[in-house]
BABA-586037 format. One line per 8 residues: for each residue x negated, y, z of N, C-alpha, C. Coordinates in steps of 0.2 Angstrom, whole numbers, plus 5000, padded with zeros to 4 digits. Example, Ala and Ser with C-alpha at 12.3 -4.5 7.8 and 13.67 -1.06 7.14 Angstrom:
<pts>
4934/4972/5039/4938/4978/5039/4934/4984/5039 ~ 4936/4989/5035/4932/4995/5036/4936/5000/5039;
</pts>
This chain:
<pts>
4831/4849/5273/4828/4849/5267/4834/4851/5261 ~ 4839/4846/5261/4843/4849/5257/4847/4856/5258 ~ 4847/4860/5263/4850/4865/5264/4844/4872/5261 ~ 4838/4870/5259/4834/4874/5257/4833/4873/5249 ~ 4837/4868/5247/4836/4865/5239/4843/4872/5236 ~ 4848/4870/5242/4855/4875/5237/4853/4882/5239 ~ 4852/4883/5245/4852/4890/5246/4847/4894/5248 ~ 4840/4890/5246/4834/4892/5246/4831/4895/5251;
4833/4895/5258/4829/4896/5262/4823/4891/5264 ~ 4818/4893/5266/4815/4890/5269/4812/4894/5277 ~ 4810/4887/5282/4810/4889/5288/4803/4887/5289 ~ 4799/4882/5287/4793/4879/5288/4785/4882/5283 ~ 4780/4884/5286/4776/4886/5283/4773/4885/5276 ~ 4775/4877/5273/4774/4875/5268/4777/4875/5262 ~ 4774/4878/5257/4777/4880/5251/4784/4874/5248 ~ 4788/4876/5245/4794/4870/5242/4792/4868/5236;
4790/4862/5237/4793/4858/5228/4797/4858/5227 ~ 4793/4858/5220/4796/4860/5213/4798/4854/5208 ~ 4804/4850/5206/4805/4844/5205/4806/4846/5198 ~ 4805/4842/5191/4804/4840/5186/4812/4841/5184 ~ 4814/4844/5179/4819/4844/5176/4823/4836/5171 ~ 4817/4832/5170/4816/4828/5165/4811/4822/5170 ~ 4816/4816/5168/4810/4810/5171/4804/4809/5165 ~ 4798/4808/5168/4794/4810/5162/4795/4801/5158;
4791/4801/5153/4794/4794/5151/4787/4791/5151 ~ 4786/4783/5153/4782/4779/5156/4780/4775/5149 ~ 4774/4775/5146/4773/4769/5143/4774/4762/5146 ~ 4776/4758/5141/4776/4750/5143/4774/4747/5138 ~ 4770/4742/5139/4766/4736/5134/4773/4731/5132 ~ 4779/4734/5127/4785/4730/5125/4784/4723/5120 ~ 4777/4722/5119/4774/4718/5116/4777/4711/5119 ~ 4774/4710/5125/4775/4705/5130/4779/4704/5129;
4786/4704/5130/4792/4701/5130/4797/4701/5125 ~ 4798/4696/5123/4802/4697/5115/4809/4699/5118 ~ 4811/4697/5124/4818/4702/5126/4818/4709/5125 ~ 4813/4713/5125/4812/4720/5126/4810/4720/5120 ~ 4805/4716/5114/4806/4719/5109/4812/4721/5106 ~ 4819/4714/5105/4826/4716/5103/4826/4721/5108 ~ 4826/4726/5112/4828/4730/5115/4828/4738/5111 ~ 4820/4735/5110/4816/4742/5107/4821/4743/5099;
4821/4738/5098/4825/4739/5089/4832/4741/5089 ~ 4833/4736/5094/4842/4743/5096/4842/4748/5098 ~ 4838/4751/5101/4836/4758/5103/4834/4763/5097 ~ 4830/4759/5095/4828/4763/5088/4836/4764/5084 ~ 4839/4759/5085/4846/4760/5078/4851/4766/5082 ~ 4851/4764/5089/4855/4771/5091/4851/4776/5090 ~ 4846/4778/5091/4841/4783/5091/4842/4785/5084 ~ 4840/4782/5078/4843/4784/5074/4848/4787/5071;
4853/4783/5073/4862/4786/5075/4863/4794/5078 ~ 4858/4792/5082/4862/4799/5085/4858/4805/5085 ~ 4850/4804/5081/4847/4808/5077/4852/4809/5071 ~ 4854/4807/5068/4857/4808/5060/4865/4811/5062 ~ 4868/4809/5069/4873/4813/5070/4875/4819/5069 ~ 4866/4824/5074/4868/4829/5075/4867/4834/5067 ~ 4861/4829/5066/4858/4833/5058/4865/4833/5053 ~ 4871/4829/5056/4875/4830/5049/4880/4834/5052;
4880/4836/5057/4885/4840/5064/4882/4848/5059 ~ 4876/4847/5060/4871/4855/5058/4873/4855/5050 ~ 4871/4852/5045/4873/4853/5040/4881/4853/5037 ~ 4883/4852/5041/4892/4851/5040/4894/4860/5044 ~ 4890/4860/5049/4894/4869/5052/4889/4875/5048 ~ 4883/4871/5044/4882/4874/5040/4884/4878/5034 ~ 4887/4870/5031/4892/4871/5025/4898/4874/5026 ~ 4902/4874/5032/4906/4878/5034/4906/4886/5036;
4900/4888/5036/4899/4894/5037/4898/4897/5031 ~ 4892/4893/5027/4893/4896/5020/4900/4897/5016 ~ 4905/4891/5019/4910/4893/5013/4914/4899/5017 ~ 4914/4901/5025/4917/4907/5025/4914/4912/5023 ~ 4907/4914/5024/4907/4919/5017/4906/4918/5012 ~ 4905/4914/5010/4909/4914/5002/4917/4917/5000 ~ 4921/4913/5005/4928/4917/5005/4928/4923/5007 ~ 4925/4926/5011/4925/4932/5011/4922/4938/5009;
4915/4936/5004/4913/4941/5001/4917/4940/4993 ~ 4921/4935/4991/4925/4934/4986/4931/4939/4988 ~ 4934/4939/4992/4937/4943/4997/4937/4951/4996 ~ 4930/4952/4996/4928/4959/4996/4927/4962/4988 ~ 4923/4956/4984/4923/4959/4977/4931/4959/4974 ~ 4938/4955/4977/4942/4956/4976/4946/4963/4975 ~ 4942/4966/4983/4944/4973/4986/4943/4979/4983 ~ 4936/4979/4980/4930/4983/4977/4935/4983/4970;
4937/4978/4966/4939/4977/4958/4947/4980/4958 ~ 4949/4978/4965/4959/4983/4964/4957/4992/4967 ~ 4952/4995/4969/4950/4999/4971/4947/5002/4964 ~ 4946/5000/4961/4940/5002/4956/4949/5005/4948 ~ 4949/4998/4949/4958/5000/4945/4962/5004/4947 ~ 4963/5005/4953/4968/5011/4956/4964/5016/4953 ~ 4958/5017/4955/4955/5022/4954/4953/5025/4946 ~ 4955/5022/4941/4953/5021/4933/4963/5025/4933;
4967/5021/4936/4975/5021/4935/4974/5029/4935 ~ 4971/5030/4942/4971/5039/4943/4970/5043/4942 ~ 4963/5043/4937/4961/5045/4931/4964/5045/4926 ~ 4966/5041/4923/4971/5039/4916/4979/5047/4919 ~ 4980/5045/4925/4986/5049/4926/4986/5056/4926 ~ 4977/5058/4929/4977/5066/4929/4979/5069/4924 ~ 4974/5063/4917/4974/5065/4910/4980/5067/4907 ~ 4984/5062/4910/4991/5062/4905/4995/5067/4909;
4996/5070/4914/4997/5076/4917/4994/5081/4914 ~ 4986/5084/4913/4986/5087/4910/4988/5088/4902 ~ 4987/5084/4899/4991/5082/4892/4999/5085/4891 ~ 5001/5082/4896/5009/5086/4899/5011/5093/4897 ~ 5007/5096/4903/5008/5103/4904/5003/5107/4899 ~ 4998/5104/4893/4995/5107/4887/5003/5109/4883 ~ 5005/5101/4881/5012/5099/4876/5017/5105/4879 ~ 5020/5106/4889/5023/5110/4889/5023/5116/4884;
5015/5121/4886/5015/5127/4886/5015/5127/4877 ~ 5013/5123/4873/5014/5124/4865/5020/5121/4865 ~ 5023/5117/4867/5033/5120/4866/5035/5127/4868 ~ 5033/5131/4872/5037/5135/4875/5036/5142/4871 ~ 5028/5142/4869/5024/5148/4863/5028/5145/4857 ~ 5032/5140/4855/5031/5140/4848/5042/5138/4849 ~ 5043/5140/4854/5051/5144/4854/5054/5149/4855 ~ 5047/5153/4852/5046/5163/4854/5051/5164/4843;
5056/5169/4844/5061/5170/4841/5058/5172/4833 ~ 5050/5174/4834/5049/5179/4828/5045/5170/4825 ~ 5042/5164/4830/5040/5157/4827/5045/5156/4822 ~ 5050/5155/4825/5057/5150/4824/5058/5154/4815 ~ 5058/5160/4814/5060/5163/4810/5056/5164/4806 ~ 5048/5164/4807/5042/5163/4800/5043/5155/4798 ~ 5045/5150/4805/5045/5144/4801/5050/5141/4798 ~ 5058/5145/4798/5064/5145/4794/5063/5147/4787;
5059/5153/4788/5058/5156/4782/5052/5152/4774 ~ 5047/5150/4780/5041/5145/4775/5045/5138/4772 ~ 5048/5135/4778/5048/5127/4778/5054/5128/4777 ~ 5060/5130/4776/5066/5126/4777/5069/5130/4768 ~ 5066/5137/4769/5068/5142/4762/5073/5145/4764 ~ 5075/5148/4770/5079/5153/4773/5079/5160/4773 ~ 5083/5164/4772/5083/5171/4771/5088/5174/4773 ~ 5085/5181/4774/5090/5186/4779/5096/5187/4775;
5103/5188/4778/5108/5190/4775/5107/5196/4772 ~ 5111/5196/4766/5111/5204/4763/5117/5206/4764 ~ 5120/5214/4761/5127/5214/4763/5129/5213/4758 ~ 5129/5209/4752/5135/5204/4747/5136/5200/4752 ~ 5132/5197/4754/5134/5190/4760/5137/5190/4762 ~ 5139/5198/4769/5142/5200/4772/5150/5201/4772 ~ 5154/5198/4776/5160/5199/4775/5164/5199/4780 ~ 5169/5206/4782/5169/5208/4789/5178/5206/4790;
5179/5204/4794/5186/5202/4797/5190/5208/4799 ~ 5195/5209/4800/5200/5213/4803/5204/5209/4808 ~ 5203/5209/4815/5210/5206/4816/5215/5211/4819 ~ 5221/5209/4821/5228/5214/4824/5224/5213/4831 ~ 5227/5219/4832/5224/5221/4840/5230/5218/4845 ~ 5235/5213/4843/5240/5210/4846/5240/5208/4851 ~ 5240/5209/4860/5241/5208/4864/5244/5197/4863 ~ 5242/5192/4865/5244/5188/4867/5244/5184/4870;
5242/5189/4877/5244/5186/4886/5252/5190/4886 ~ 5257/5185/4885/5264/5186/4889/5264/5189/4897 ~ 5269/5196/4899/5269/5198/4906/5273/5192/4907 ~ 5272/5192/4914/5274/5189/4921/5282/5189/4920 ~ 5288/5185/4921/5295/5184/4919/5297/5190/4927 ~ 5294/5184/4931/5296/5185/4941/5293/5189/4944 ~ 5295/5191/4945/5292/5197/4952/5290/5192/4957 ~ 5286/5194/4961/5282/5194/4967/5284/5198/4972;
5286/5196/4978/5288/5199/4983/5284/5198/4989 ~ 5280/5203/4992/5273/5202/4997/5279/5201/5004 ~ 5279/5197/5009/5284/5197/5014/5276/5195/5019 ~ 5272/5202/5020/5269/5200/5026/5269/5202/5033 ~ 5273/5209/5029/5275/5211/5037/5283/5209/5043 ~ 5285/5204/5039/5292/5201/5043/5286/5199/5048 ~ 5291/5198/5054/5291/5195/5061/5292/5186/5060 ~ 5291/5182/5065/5292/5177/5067/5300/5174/5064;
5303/5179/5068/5310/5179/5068/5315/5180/5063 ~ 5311/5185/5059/5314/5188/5051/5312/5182/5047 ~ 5308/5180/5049/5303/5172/5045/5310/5167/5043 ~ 5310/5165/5048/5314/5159/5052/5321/5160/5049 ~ 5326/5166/5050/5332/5169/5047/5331/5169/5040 ~ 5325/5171/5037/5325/5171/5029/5325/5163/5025 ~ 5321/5159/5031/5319/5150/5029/5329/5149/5029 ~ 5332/5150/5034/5338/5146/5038/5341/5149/5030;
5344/5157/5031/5346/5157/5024/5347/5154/5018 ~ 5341/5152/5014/5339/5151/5009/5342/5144/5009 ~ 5339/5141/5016/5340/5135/5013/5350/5132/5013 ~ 5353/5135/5014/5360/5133/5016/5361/5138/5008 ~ 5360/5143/5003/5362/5143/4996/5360/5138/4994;
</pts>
């Protein structure tokens, strides 16, 4: 019998019971004896107990799970709010780039030579030289880069040998 409970064969014609998972539970008249009432009243306080265990076991992994999303949707509007900034920074930046290269191109139009000279002429009270103004220099057509005192002597074509005799030479004057 027991080798039909683990491994389910059966060899006999008759169908296998089927055994309860749970002892069912028996009433008893606890009336009767006052041992078994004090029994029933402590049962109730563990029963109690271990009713109230679980219910605080469940509201505490409860509470524990609400506060991780809480931390993590805190988390996200964190993410969403430096996203949204970056993204404000980036716009602010294109702006000021474009403002940039506006400022380039009206500095560079308003350092065209005929500008410069309507705005010398209105704002400052500038005007063209006349020829009274004009007053012309003479100077002497004097030459003063001094020649060279030494001559230069090009010694590329000596040998080896001419070399060495001209060193040997020189150095013994």
């Amino acid at each position: 019998m027991a080798y039909q409970r683990y491994y389910g064969y059966q060899y006999e014609t008759s169908p296998r019971k089927i055994e309860p998972e749970y002892t069912p539970y028996k009433k008893q008249d606890l009336y009767k004896n006052k041992k078994s009432a004090a029994k029933r009243k402590v049962n109730k306080k563990v029963a109690t107990k271990s009713k109230l265990k679980p219910r605080a076991k469940l509201v505490l992994y409860i509470a524990i799970g609400f506060m991780i999303l809480l931390g993590i949707s805190y988390r996200n509007s964190q993410i969403a709010e430096s996203f949204n900034e970056k993204e404000s920074l980036r716009e602010q930046l294109s702006s000021i780039q474009k403002e940039n290269e506006q400022l380039k191109v009206n500095i560079e139009s308003s350092l065209n030579l005929n500008n410069v000279e309507q705005m010398a002429k209105e704002k400052l009270g500038m005007q063209k030289l006349n020829n009274n103004q004009k007053i012309y220099v003479n100077l002497p057509k004097k030459d003063y880069i001094e020649p060279a005192v030494e001559e230069v002597k090009l010694e590329d074509n000596l040998n080896f040998w001419q070399k060495l005799w001209k060193g040997l030479t020189e150095s013994i004057k």
